[in-house]
C-alpha positions in Angstrom: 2.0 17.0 34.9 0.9 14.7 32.1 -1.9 12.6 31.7 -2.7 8.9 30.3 -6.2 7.2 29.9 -6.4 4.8 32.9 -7.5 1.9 31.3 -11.2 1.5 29.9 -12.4 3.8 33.0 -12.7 6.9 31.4 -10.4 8.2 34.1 -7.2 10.2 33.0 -4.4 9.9 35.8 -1.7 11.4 36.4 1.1 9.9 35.3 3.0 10.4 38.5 0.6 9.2 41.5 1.0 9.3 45.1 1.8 5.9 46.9 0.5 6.0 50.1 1.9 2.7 51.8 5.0 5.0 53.7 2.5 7.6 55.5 0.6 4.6 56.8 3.4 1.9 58.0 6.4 0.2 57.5 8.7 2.8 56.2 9.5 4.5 59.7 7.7 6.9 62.0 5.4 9.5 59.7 4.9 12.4 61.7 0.7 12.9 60.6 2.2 16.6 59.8 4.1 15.9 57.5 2.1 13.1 55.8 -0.4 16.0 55.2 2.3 18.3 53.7 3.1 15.5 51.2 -0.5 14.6 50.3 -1.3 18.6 49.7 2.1 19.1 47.5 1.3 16.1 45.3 -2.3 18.1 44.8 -0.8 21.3 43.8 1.6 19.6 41.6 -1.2 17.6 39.6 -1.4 14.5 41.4 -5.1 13.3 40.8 -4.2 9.3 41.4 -3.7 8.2 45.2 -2.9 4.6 46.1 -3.6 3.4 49.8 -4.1 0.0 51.2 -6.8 -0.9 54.5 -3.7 -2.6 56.7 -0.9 0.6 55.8 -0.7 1.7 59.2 -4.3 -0.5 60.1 -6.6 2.2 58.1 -4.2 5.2 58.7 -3.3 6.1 55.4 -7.4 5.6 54.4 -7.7 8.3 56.9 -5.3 10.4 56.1 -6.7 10.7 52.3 -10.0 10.9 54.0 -8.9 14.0 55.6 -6.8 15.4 52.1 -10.2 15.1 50.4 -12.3 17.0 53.7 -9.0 19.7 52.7 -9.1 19.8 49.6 -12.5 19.2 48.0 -12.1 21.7 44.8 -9.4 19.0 43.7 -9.5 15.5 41.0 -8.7 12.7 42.8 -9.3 9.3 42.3 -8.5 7.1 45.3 -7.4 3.0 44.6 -7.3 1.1 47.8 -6.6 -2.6 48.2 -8.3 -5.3 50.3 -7.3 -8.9 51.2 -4.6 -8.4 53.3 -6.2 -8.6 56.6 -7.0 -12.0 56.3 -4.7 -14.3 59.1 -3.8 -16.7 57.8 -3.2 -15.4 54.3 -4.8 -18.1 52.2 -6.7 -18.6 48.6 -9.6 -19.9 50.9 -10.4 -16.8 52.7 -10.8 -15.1 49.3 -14.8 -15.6 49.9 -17.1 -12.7 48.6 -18.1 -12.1 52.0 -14.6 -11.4 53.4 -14.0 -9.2 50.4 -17.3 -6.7 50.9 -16.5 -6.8 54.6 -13.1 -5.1 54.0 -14.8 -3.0 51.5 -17.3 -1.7 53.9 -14.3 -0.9 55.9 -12.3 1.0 53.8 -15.3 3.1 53.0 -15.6 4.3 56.3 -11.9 5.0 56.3 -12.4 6.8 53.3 -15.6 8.4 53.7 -17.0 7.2 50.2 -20.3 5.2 49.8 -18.6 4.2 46.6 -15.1 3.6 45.9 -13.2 3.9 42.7 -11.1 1.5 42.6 -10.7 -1.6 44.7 -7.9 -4.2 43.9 -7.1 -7.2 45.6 -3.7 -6.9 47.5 -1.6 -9.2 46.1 -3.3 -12.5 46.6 -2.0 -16.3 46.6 -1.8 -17.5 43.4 -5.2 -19.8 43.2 -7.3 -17.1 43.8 -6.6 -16.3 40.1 -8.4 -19.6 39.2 -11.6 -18.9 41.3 -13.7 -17.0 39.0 -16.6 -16.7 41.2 -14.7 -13.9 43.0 -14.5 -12.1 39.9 -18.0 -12.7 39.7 -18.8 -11.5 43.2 -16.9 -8.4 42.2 -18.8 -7.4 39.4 -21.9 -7.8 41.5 -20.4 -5.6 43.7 -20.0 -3.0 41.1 -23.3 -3.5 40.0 -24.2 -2.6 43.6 -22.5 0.2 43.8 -19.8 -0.5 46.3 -17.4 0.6 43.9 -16.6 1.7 40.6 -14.0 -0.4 39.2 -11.9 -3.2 40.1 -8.7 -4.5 39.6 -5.8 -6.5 41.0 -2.4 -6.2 42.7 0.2 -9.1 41.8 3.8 -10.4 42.5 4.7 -12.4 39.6 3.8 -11.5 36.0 2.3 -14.4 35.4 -0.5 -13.7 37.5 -1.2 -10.3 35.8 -1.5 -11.7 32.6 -4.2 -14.4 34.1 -5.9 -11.7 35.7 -6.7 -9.6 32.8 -8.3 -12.8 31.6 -11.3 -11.8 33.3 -13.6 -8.8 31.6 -13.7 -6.6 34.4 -10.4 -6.5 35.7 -9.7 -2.8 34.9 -5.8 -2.3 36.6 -3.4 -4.5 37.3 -0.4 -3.1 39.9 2.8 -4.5 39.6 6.5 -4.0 40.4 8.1 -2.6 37.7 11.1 -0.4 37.8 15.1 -0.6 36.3 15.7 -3.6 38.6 12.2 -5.9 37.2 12.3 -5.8 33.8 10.8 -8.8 33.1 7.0 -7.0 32.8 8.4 -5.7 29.4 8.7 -8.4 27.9 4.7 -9.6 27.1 3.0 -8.4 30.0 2.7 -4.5 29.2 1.7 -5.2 25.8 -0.8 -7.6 26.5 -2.3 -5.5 29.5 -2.5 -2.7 26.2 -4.1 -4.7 24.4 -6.9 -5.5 26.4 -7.3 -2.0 27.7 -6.4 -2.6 31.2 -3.9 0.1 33.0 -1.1 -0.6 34.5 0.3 1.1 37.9 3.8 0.7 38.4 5.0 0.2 42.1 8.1 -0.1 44.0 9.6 2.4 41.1 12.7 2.9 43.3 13.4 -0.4 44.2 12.6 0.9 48.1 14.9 3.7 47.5 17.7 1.9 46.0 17.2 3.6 42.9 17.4 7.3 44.8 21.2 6.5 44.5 21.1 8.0 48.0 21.8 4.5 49.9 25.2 3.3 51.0 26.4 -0.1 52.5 26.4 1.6 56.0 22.7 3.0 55.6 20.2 1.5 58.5 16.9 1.6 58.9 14.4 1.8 62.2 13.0 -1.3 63.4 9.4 -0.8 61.9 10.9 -0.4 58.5 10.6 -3.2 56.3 13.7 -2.8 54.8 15.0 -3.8 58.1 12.3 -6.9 59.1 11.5 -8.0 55.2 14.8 -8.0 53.6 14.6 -12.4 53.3 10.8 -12.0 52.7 10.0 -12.5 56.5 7.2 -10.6 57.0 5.7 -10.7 53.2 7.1 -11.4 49.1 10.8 -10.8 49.5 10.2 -8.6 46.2 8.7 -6.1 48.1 12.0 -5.0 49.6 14.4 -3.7 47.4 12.5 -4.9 44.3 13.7 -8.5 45.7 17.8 -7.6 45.1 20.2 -8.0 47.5 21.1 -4.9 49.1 24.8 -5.0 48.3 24.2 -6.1 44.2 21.5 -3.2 44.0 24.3 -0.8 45.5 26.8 -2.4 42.7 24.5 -1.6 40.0 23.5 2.0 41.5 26.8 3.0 41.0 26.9 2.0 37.4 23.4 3.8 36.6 24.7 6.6 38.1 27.1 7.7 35.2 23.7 7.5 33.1 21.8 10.3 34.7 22.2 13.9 33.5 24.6 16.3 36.3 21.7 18.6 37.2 19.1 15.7 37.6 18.2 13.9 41.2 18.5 10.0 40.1 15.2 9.4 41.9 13.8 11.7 38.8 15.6 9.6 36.4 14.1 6.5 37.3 10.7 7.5 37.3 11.1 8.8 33.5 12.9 5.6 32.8 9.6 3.9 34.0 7.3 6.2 32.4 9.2 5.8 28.8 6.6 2.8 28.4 3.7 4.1 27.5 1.7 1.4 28.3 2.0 2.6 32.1 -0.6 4.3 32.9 0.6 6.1 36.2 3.9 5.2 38.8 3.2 5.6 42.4 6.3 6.7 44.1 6.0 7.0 48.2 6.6 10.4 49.9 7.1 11.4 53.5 7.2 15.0 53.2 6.4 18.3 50.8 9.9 17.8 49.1 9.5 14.4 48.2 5.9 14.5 46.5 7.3 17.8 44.4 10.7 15.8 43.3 8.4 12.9 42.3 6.3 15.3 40.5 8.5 16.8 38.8 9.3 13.3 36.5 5.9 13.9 35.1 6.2 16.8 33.2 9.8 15.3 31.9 10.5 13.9 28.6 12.0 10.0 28.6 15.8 9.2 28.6 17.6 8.6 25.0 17.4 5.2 23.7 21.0 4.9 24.4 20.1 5.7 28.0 17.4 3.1 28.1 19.9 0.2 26.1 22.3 0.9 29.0 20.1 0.6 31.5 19.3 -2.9 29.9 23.0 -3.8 29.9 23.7 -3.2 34.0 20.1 -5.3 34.1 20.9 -8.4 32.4 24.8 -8.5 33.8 23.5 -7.8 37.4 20.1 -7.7 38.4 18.6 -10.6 36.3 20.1 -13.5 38.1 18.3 -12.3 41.0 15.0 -11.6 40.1 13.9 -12.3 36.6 12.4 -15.9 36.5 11.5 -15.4 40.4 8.7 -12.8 39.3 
């Protein structure tokens, strides 16, 4: 498994991480056994980055990290959790300092860690970007000791790049996969050159990009990609990278001639990903052992052939880019 400087943090992750959001909620039933089996195999394939949330499954996939670390305390990890998301109704407003350390204090129980290493705030409305006494509240609370670093988790690009505005903003998560190009184009550069790391998300477009889909696949109730397809429940570019289910299939199809015979195109679009080096680590979801060890394997692999990666750019622009490029 290779490894990239997160950032200014000193850390070095892994440049395939674990993303916990499906062993916690909203991607199905988990069975807690084999949430476990997936959290050990990303271990023993290198794994040292894990990305949770405090609402995945209400504090469930806090807990089950928790309990990896209880299991496996001989191993590198560094745990990023998000907070924000509990607040009802979701709103710039309850972006207060107090709401903030409160969900803190939480996730550190969940966690068992006086002090975190990396907090980010889940994806807020846009105007919290323009309230820089959070940002300042933050810093005080790393001068405190609640946690080591902070960062941010965004929707559109636009509010990455005023994000890294601030010092002390040490990550930014975004979507960014073969269906959302439109980070390329000044935001990875710019998040370089301020030293900030980038963690890619939703790098297989909710499975899309696993080529494994069909137009007759269905998915359980609790599964967002049955409640969230429109953007009902939160950012319609959650689901599906925010591409309709039928032109994602279309363009599926015509990646698939792109990827090497002997190569799962779940693999292939995780080195596709990790061809820009500016990405610090990608944090596919797994629900079982085989999953976290396919995942893992795109680490160790080299990126595809520029031809590959012009192609790519080709189905993009004739298919994908009417749908999502000036959205996000």
């Amino acid at each position: 498994m290779r490894r990239r400087a997160f950032g200014r943090t000193g850390f070095e992750s892994s440049v395939v991480g674990f993303g916990a959001w499906a062993i916690g909620a909203s991607w199905g039933e988990v069975p807690e056994d084999d949430a476990m089996a997936a959290l050990h195999a990303a271990v023993d394939t290198g794994v040292n980055f894990f990305d949770t949330a405090d609402v995945y499954g209400d504090g469930t996939s806090e807990r089950l990290i928790a309990r990896l670390r209880r299991e496996r305390p001989e191993a590198e990890m560094f745990v990023a959790t998000k907070a924000g998301r509990r607040l009802d109704p979701h709103t710039a407003d309850g972006y207060t300092a107090a709401n903030i350390e409160a969900f803190i204090g939480r996730s550190r129980e969940d966690l068992q860690m006086d002090t975190l290493d990396l907090v980010q705030l889940h994806c807020p409305p846009t105007d919290v970007y323009y309230r820089p006494e959070l940002f300042e509240a933050m810093d005080d609370m790393v001068d405190r000791g609640l946690m080591r670093h902070y960062g941010v988790s965004v929707e559109r690009v636009e509010e990455g790049l005023k994000a890294i505005e601030f010092p002390n903003v040490a990550s930014v998560q975004i979507i960014f996969n073969a269906f959302r190009l439109r980070p390329a184009e000044l935001f990875l550069s710019e998040a370089a050159r301020r030293d900030v790391a980038v963690i890619a998300r939703v790098p297989l477009a909710s499975g899309l990009l696993t080529g494994k889909m069909t137009a007759k696949s269905t998915f359980a109730s609790d599964d967002h990609r049955t409640f969230n397809r429109e953007g009902e429940a939160f950012d319609k570019g959650e689901t599906f990278s925010g591409v309709p289910f039928d032109v994602g299939l279309q363009a599926v199809e015509e990646l698939r001639a792109l990827v090497p015979d002997d190569e799962p195109m779940a693999s292939f679009a995780l080195r596709w990903i990790l061809s820009f080096e500016q990405v610090s680590t990608v944090i596919p979801g797994a629900k079982n052992a085989e999953q976290a060890q396919a995942n893992a394997a795109a680490g160790s692999s080299d990126a595809p052939p520029a031809e590959v990666m012009s192609a790519t750019h080709e189905v993009y622009d004739r298919l994908i880019r009417p749908h999502v490029h000036h959205r996000w």
